[in-house]
MDAnalysis code that builds the backbone (N, CA, C; Angstrom):
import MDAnalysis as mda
import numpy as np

u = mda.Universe.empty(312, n_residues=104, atom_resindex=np.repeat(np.arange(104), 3), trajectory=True)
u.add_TopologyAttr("name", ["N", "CA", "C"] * 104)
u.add_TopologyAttr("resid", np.arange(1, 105))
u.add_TopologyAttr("resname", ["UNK", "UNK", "UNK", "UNK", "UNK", "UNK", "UNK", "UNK", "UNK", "UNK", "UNK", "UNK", "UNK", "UNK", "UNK", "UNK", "UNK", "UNK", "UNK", "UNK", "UNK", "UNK", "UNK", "UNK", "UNK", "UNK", "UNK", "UNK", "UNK", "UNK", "UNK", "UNK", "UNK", "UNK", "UNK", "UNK", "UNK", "UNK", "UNK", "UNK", "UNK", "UNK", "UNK", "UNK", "UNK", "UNK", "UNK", "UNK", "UNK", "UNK", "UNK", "UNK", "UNK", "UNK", "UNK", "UNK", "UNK", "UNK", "UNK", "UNK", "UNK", "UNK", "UNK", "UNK", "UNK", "UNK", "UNK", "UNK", "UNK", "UNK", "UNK", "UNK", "UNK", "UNK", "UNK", "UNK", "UNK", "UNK", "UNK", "UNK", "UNK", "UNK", "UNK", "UNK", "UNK", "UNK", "UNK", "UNK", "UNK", "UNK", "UNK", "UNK", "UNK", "UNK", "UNK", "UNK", "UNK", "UNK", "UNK", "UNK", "UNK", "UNK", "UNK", "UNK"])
u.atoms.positions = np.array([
    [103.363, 107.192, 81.921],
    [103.136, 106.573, 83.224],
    [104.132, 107.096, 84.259],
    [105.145, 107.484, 83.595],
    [106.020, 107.812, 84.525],
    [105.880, 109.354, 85.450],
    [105.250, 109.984, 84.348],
    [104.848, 111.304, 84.510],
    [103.755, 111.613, 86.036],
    [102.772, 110.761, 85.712],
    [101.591, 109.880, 86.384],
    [102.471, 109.528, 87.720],
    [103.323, 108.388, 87.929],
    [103.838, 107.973, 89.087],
    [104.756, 108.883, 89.848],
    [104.942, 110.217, 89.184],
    [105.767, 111.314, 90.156],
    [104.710, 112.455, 90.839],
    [103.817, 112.543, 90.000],
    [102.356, 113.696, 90.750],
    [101.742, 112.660, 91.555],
    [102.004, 111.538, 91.142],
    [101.194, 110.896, 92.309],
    [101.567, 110.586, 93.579],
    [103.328, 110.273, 93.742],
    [103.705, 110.382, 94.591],
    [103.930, 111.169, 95.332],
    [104.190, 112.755, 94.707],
    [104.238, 114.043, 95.577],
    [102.900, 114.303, 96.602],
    [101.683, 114.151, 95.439],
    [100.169, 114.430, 96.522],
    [100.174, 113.457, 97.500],
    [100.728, 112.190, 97.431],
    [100.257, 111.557, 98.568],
    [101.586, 111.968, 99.551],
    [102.661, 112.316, 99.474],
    [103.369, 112.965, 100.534],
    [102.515, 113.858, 101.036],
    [101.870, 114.624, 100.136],
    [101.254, 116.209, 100.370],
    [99.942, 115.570, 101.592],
    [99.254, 114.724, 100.959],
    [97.728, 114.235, 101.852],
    [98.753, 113.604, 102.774],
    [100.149, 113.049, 103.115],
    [100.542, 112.412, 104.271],
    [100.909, 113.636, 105.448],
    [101.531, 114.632, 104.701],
    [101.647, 115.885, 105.494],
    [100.596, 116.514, 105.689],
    [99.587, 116.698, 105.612],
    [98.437, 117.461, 105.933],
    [97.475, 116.389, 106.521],
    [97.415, 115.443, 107.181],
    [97.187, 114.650, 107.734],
    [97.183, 115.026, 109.319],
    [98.712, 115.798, 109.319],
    [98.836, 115.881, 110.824],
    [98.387, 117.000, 111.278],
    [97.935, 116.842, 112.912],
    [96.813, 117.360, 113.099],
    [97.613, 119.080, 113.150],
    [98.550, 119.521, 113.053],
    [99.282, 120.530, 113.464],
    [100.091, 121.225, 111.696],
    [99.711, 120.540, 110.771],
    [99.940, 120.930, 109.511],
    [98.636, 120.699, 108.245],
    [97.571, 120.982, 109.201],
    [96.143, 120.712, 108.471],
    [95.999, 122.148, 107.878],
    [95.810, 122.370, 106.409],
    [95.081, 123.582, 105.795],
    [94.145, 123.185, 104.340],
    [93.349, 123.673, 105.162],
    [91.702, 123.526, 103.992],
    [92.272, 124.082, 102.747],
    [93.248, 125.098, 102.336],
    [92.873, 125.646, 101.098],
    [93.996, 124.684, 100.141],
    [95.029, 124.039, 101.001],
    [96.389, 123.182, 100.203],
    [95.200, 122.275, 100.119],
    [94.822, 121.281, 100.760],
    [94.013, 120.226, 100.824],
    [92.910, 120.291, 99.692],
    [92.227, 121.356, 99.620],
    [91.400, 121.754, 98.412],
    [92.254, 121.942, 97.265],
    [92.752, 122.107, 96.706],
    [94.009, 122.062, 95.411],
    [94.397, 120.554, 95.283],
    [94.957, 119.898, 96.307],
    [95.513, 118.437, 96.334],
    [94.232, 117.494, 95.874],
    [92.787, 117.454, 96.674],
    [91.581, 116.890, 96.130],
    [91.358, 116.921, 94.504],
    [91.341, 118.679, 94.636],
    [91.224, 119.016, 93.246],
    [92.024, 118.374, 92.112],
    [93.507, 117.893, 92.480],
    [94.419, 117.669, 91.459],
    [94.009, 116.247, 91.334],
    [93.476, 115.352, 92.445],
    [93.189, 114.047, 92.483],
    [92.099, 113.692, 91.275],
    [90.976, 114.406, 91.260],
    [89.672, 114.282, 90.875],
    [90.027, 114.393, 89.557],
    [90.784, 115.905, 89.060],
    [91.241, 115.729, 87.571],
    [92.132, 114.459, 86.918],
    [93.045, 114.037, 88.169],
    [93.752, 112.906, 87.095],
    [92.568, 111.719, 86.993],
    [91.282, 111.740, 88.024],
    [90.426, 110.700, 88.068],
    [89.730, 110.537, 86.641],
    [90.137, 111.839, 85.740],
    [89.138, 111.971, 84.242],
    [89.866, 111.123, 83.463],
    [91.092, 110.657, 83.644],
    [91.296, 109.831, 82.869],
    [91.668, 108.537, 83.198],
    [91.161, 107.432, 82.199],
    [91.121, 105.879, 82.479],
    [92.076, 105.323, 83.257],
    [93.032, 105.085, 82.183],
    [94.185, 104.664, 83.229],
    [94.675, 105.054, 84.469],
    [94.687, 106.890, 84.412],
    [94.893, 107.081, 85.702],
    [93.879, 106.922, 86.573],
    [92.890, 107.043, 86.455],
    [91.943, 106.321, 87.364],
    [92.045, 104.776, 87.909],
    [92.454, 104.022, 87.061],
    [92.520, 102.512, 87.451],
    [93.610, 102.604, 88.282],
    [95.048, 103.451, 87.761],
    [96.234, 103.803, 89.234],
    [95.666, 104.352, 90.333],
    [94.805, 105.302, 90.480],
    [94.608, 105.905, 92.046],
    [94.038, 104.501, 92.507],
    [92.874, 104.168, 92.054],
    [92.331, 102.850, 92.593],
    [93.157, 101.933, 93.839],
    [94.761, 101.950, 93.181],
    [95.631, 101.213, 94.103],
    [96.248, 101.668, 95.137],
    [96.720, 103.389, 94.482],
    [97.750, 104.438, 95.417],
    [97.141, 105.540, 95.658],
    [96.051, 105.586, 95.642],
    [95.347, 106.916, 96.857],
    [95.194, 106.801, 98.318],
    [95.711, 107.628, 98.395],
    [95.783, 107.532, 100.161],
    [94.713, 107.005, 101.045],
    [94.855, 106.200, 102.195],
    [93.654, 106.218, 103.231],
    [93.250, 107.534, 103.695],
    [93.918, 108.160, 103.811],
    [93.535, 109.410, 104.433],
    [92.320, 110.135, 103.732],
    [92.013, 110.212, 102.722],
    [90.956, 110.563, 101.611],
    [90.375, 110.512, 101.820],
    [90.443, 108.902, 102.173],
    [89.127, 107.971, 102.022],
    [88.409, 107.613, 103.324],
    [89.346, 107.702, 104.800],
    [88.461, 107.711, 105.714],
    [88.046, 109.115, 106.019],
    [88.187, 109.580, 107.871],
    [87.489, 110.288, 108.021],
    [88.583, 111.700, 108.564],
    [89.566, 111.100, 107.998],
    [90.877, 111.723, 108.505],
    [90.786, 113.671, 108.117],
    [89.980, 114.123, 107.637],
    [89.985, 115.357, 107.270],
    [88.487, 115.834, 107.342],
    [88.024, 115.207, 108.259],
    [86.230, 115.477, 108.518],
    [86.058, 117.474, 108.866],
    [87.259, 117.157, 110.067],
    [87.035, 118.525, 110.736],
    [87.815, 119.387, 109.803],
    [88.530, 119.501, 108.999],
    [89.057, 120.418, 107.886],
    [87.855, 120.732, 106.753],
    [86.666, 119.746, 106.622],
    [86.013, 119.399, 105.692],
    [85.150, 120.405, 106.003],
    [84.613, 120.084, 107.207],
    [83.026, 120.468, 107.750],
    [82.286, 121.794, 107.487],
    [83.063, 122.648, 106.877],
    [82.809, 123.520, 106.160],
    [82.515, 124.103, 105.358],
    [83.260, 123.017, 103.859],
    [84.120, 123.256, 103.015],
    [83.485, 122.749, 102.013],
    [82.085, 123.073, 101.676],
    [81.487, 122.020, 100.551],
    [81.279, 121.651, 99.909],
    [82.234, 122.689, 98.746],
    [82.967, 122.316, 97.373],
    [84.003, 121.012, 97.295],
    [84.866, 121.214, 98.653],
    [85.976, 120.250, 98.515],
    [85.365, 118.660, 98.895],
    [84.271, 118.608, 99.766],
    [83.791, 117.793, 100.261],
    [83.266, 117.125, 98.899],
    [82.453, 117.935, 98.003],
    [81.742, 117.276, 96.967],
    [82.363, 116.665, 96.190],
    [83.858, 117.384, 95.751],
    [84.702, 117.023, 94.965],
    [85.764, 115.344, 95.865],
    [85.939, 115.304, 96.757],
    [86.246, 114.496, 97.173],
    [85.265, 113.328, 97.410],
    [83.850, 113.429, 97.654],
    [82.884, 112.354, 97.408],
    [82.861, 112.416, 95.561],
    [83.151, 113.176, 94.903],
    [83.334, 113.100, 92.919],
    [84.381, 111.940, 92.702],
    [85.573, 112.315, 93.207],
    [86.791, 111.325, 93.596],
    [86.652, 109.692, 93.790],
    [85.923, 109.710, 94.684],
    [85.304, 108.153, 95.647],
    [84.637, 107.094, 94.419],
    [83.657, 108.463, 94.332],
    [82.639, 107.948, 92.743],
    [83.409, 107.243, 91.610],
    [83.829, 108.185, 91.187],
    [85.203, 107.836, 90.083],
    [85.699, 106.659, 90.005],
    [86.655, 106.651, 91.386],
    [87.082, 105.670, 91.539],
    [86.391, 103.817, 92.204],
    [84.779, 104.423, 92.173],
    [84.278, 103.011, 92.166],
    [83.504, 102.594, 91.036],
    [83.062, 103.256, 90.367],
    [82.638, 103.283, 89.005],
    [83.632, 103.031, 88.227],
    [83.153, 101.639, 86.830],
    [83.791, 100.854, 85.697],
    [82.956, 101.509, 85.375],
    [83.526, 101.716, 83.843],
    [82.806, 101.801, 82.375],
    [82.164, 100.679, 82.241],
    [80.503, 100.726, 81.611],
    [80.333, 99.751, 81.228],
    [80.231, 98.609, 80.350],
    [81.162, 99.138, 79.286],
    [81.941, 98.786, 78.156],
    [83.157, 98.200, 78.615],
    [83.290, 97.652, 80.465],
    [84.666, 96.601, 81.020],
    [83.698, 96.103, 81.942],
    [82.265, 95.966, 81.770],
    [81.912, 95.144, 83.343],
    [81.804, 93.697, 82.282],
    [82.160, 93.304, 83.570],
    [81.786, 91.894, 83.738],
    [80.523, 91.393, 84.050],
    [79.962, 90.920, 83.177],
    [78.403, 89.988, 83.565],
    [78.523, 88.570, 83.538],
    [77.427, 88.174, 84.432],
    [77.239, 86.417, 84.553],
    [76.509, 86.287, 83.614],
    [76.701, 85.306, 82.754],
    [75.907, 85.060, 81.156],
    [74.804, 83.481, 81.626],
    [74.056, 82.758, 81.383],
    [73.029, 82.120, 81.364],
    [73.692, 80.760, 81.779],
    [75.006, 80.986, 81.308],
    [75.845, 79.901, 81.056],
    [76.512, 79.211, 81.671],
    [76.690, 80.382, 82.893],
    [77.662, 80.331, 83.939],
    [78.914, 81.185, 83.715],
    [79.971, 80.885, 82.969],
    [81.188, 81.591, 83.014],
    [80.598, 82.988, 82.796],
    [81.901, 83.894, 83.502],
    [81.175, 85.544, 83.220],
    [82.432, 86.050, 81.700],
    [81.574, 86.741, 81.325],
    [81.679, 87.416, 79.982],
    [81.743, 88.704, 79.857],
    [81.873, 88.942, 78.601],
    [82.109, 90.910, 78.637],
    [81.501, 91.340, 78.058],
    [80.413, 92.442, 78.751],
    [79.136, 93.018, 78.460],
    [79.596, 94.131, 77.760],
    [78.984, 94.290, 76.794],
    [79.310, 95.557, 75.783],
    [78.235, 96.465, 75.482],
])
């Protein structure tokens, strides 16, 4: 985890610096997405970005870096996905009963 909480903190310096409108580059930004999406393959780290991924990602803050770019774009809507998608071997269902339960 610890390993996890130092790449994670560097990229989001990295997406905080490339944010501004005068230190924007498509090809760092494409690597940084990229590094996001891979830690998204795994569980846990997926349930961490969930909390500490940047806004910047996620709004529209890199549209005009994007608009081009439609590998990185895909991979960053891959990202989004990821991170709103549960396994469904952890959802939660409403059972007949009322209380919700764990659908397997």
């Amino acid at each position: 985890y610890e390993r996890f909480s130092h790449v994670a903190m560097i990229l989001g310096k990295m997406v905080l610096s490339l944010a501004k409108p005068k230190d924007q580059s498509a090809r760092l930004l494409k690597h940084v997405v990229r590094c996001y999406l891979r830690l998204s393959d795994n569980p846990r780290a997926r349930e961490a970005l969930r909390q500490c991924l940047p806004d910047q990602l996620k709004d529209q803050t890199f549209a005009t870096v994007l608009k081009d770019d439609t590998s990185t774009k895909r991979w960053l809507q891959q990202l989004m996905k990821n991170l709103q998608d549960t396994p469904t071997s952890m959802m939660v269902g409403m059972g007949s009963d009322g209380p919700p339960r764990l659908t397997m």
